[in-house]
C-alpha positions in Angstrom: -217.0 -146.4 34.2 -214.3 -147.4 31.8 -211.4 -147.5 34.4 -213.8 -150.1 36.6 -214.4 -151.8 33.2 -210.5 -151.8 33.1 -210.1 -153.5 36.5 -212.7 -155.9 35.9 -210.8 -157.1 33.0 -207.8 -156.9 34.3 -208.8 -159.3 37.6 -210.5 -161.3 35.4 -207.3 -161.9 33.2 -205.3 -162.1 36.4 -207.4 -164.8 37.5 -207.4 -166.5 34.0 -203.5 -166.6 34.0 -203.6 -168.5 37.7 -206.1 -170.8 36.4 -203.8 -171.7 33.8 -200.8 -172.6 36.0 -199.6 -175.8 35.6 -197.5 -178.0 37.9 -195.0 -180.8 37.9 -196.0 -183.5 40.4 -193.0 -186.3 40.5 -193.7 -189.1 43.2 -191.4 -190.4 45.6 -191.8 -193.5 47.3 -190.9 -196.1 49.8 -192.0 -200.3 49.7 -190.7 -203.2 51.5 -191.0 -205.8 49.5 -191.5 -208.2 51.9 -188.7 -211.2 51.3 -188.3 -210.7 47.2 -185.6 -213.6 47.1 -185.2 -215.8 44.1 -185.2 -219.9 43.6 -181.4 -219.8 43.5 -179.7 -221.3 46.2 -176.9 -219.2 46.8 -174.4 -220.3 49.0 -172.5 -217.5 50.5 -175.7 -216.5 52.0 -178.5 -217.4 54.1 -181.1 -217.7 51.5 -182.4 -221.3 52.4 -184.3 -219.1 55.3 -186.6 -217.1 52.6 -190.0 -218.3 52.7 -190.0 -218.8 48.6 -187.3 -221.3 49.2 -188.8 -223.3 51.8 -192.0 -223.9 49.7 -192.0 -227.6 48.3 -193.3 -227.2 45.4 -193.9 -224.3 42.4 -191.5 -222.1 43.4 -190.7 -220.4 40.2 -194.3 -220.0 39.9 -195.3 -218.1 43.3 -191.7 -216.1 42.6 -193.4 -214.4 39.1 -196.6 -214.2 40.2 -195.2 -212.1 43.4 -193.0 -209.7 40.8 -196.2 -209.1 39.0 -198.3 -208.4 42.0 -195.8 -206.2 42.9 -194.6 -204.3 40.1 -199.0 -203.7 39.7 -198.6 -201.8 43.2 -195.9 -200.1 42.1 -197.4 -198.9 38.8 -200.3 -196.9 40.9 -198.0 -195.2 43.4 -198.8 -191.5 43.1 -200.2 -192.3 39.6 -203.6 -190.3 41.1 -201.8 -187.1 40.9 -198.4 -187.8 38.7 -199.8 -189.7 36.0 -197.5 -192.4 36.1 -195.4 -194.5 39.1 -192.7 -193.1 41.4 -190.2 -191.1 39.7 -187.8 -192.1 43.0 -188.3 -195.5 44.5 -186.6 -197.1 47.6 -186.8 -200.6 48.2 -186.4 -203.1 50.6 -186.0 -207.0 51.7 -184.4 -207.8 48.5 -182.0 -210.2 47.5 -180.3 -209.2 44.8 -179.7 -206.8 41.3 -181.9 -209.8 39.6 -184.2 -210.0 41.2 -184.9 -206.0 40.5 -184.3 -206.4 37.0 -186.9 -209.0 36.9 -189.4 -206.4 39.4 -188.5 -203.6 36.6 -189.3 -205.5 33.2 -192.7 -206.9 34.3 -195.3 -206.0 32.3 -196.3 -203.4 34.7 -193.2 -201.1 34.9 -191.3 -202.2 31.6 -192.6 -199.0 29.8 -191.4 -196.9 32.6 -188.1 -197.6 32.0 -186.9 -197.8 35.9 -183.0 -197.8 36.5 -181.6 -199.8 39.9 -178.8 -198.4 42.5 -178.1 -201.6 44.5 -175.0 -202.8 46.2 -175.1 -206.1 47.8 -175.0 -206.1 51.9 -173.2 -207.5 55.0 -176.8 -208.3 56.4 -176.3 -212.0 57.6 -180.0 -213.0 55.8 -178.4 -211.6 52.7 -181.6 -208.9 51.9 -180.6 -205.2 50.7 -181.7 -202.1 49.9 -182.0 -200.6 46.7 -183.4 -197.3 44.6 -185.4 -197.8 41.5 -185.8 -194.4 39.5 -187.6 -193.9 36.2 -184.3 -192.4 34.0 -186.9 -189.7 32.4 -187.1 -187.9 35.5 -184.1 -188.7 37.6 -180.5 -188.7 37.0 -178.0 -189.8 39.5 -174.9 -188.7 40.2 -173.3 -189.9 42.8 -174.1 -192.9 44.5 -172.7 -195.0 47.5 -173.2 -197.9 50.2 -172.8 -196.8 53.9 -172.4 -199.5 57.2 -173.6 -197.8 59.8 -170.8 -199.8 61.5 -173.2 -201.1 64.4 -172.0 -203.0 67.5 -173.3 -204.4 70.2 -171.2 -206.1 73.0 -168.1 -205.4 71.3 -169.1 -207.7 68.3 -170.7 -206.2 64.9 -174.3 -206.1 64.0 -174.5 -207.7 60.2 -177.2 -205.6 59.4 -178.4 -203.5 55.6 -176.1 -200.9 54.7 -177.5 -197.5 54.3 -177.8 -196.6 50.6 -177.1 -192.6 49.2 -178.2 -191.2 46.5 -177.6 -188.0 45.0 -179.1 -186.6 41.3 -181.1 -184.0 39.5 -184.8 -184.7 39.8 -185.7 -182.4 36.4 -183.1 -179.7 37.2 -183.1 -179.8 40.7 -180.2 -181.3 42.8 -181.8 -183.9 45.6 -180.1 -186.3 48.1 -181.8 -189.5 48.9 -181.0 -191.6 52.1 -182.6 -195.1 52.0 -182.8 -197.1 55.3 -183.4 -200.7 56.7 -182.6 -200.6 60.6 -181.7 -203.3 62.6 -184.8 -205.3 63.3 -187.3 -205.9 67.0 -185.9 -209.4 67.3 -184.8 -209.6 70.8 -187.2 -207.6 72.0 -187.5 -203.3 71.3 -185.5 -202.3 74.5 -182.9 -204.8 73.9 -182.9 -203.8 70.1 -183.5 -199.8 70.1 -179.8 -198.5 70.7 -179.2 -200.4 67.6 -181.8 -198.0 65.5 -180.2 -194.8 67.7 -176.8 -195.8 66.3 -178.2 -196.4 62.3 -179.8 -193.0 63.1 -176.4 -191.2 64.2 -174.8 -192.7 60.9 -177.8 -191.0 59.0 -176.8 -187.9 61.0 -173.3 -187.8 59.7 -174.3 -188.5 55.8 -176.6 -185.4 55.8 -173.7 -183.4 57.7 -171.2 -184.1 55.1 -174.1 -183.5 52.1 -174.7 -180.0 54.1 -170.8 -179.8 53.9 -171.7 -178.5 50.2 -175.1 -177.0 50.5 -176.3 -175.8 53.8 -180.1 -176.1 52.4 -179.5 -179.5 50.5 -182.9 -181.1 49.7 -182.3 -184.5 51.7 -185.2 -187.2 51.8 -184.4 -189.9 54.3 -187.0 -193.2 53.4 -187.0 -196.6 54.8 -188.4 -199.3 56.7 -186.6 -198.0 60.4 -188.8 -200.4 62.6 -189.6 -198.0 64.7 -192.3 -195.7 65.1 -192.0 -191.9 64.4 -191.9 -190.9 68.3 -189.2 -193.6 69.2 -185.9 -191.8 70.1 -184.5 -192.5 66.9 -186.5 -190.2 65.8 -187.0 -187.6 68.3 -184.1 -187.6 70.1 -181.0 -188.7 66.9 -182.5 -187.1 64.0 -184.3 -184.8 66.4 -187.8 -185.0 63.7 -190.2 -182.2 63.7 -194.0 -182.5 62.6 -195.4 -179.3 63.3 -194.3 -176.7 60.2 -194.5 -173.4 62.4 -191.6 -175.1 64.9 -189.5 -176.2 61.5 -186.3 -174.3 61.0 -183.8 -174.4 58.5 -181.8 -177.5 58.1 -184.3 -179.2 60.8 -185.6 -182.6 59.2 -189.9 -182.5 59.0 -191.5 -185.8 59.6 -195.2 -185.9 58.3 -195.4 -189.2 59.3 -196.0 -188.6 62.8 -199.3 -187.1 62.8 -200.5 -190.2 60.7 -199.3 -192.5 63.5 -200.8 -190.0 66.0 -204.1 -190.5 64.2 -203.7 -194.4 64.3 -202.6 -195.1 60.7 -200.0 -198.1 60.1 -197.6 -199.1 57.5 -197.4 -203.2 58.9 -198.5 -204.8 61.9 -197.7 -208.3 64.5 -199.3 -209.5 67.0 -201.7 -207.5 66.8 -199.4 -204.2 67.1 -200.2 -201.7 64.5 -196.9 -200.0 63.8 -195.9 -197.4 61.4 -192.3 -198.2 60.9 -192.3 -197.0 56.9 -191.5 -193.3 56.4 -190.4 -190.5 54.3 -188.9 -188.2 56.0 -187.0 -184.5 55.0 -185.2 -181.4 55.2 -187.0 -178.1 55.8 -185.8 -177.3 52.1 -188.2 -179.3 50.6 -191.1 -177.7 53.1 -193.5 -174.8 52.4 -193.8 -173.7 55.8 -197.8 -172.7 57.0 -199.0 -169.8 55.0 -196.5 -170.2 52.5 -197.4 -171.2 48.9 -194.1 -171.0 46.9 -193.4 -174.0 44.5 -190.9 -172.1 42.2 -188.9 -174.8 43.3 -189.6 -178.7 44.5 -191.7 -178.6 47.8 -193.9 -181.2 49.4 -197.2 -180.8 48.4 -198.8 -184.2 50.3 -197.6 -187.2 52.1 -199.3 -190.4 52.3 -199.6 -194.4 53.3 -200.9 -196.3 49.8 -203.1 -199.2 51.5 -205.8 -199.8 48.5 -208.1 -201.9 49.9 -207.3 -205.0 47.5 -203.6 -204.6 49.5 -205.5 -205.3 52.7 -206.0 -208.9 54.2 -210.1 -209.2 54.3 -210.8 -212.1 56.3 -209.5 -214.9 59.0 -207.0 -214.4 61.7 -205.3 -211.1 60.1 -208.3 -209.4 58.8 -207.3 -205.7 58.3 -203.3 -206.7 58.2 -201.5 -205.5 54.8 -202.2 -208.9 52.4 -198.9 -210.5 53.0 -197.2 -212.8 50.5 -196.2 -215.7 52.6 -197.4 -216.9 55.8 -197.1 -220.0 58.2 -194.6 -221.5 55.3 -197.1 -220.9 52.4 -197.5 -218.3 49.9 -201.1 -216.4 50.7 -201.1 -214.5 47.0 -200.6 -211.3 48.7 -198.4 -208.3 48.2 -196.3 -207.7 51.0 -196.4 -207.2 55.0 -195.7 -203.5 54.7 -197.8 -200.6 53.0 -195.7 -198.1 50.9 -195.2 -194.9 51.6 -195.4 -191.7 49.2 -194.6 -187.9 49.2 -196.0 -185.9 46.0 -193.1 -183.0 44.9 -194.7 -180.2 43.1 -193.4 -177.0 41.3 -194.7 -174.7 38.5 -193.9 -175.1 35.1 -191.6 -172.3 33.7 
């Protein structure tokens, strides 16, 4: 009697102690920003052709009223489960550093305390990408500009230079890739081996981070315009979504069951694509059956489409709420939903 008294209390504290655990969640994220461009003419570039600077009138106006409708969507990514915005962010369809420092003292994210990686592009239009990380949780290290060096017909493609990152998220050493591809225009066959090459040069950053550490925690984020089961994807990076098929130093893609399921990130012409991602290396993955978050892993993945970021009536019912359309500002937030992972470990 007193040695199943014993095991009862024993269970019981067992199951007591697990109850107790507690976890880090940190959020990392993806948004294009959907043309964030300021009222400054500037001449070296192609600005005139932003939408905020071919409005007639109250420019500066519709310019703060978009960084505060962002920086609001911004503030709620992954604050369901992390308590607060994205520790990493990845941006895109930006102008400029100003235009980020503006985005990062809004009323919304000022207490957050977000630092900028940007470097200024070769991209003819004159928009970048950039990384916005909240300085509590992430340090950087080591930070560069790629051009993925794209031609086509023996004459270069001026197209966004791919931005890595490498820091300590907490104590943990992670390598973030963020992506713009070469747009559809022209049509997606004519424009596709463009994407294949920007996916090659992505193949050749995570070679030389593996150089290093054969099980490097990479996260690859962008807007790629294409779809998870374009060869980009499935043929360059060589993406897996099923966990069981996952080996080491493969890259996991949970995005692709979402587009298999219908779900979009932006959409024209009535084409629902999901073109936003976050993908990763099997590092970062807790493989089926496996429950181990000693260390960083991927505990969800998701698309963050509240429904006041959807369009609820007229011609693009359904569409993400844009902020400009036909030459006029609509009040919206942008033409593309952000993406999210959730990283979770246990406390020590």
């Amino acid at each position: 009697m007193r040695r199943l008294l014993l095991l009862c209390v024993l269970l019981m504290s067992s199951l007591f102690v697990n109850a107790q655990k507690k976890y880090k969640i940190r959020t990392v994220a993806f948004y294009n920003l959907e043309n964030l461009f300021d009222t400054i003419n500037d001449t070296s570039k192609n600005d005139e052709a932003s939408p905020i600077m071919e409005l007639n009138t109250n420019k500066s106006k519709v310019y703060w009223d978009k960084i505060d409708k962002l920086g609001e969507v911004i503030s709620q990514l992954g604050k369901e489960k992390s308590k607060t915005g994205p520790a990493i962010l990845g941006v895109a369809e930006i102008e400029n550093k100003q235009v980020l420092e503006d985005l990062v003292n809004c009323k919304s994210l000022k207490k957050m305390r977000y630092g900028i990686i940007h470097f200024d592009s070769p991209d003819k239009r004159g928009i970048d990408v950039a990384l916005l990380y909240q300085q509590r949780y992430f340090k950087p290290i080591d930070y560069e500009a790629v051009n993925p060096n794209i031609y086509s017909n023996n004459r270069k493609v001026y197209t966004r230079d791919i931005l890595k990152v490498s820091g300590y998220l907490d104590d943990e050493l992670v390598h973030i890739i963020v992506n713009h591809w070469p747009s559809r225009r022209g049509g997606e066959a004519k424009s596709s081996p463009l994407r294949e090459k920007a996916a090659y040069k992505v193949n050749q950053i995570i070679d030389k981070i593996k150089e290093k550490d054969k099980n490097a925690k990479v996260m690859i984020m962008g807007d790629f315009n294409d779809d998870p089961m374009n060869k980009s994807f499935k043929k360059v990076l060589e993406t897996k979504s099923i966990k069981s098929e996952v080996k080491n130093g493969d890259i996991y893609n949970p995005y692709e069951k979402m587009f298999e399921k219908g779900l979009n990130t932006t959409a024209y012409r009535d084409n629902l694509s999901l073109f936003d991602q976050i993908l990763f290396t099997s590092s970062l993955l807790n493989k089926k059956g496996k429950k181990d978050f000693s260390n960083y892993k991927m505990f969800k993945s998701g698309i963050f489409n509240k429904r006041f970021m959807v369009q609820n009536k007229g011609r693009y019912k359904g569409y993400p709420f844009r902020s400009f359309s036909n030459g006029q500002y609509t009040g919206g937030y942008s033409d593309h939903y952000p993406v999210y992972i959730y990283l979770i470990k246990e406390k020590k």
